[in-house]
C-alpha atoms as one frame of an Amber mdcrd trajectory, in Angstrom:
protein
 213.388 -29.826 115.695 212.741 -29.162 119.106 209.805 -31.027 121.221 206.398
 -30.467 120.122 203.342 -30.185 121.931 199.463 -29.817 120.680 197.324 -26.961
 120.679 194.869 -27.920 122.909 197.713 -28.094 125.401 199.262 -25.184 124.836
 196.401 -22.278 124.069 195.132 -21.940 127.785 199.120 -21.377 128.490 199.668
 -18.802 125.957 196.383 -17.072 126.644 197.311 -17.003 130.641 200.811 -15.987
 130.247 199.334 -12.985 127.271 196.912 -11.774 130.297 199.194 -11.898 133.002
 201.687  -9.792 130.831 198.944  -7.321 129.700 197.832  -6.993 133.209 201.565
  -5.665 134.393 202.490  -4.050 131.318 198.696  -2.118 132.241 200.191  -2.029
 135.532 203.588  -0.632 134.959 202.269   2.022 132.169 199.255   3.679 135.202
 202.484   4.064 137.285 204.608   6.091 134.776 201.656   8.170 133.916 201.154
   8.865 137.544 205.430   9.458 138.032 205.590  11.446 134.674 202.628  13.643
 136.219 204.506  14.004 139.936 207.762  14.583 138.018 205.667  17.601 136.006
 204.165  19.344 139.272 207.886  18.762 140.885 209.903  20.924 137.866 207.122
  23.024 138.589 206.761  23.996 141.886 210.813  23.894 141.638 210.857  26.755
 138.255 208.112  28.673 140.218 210.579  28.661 143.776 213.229  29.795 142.061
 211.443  32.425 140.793 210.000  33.526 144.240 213.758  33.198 145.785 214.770
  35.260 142.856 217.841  33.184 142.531 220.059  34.126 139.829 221.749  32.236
 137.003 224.169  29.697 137.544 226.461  31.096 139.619 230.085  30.860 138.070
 233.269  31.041 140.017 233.553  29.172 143.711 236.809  28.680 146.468 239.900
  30.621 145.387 241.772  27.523 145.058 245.078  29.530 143.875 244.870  30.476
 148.064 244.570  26.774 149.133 248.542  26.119 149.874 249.929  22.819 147.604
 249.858  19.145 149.498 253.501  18.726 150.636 255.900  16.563 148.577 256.463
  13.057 149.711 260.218  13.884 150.721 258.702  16.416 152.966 256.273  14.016
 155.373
């Protein structure tokens, strides 16, 4: 097997390295509460815009591109 080492040694490690992860997984999880919560009021205020522009729908249809003439053929460069 691999190399060993004793208990003693090793427990203060393990116990360090298990609070330093709970400390930024603590971290990290406060900041996507607080995103999740910005995101929220964003979609929001966005729905609630809309709704005050009165925009419609999606809005379907765009350029005529059947008016846009075709690129010229190579030959004719």
């Amino acid at each position: 097997m691999g190399q060993q080492i004793s208990t003693d040694d090793a427990l203060p490690i393990y116990r360090q390295t298990c609070g330093e992860l709970f400390d930024s997984n603590l971290l990290l999880r406060a900041k996507v509460a607080g995103l999740e919560r910005d995101l929220a009021a964003a979609q929001e205020e966005n729905s609630r815009l809309k709704q005050a522009a009165g925009e419609p729908g999606p809005v379907s249809g765009g350029p005529d591109l059947a008016a846009v003439p075709p690129f010229p053929a190579a030959d004719e460069r």
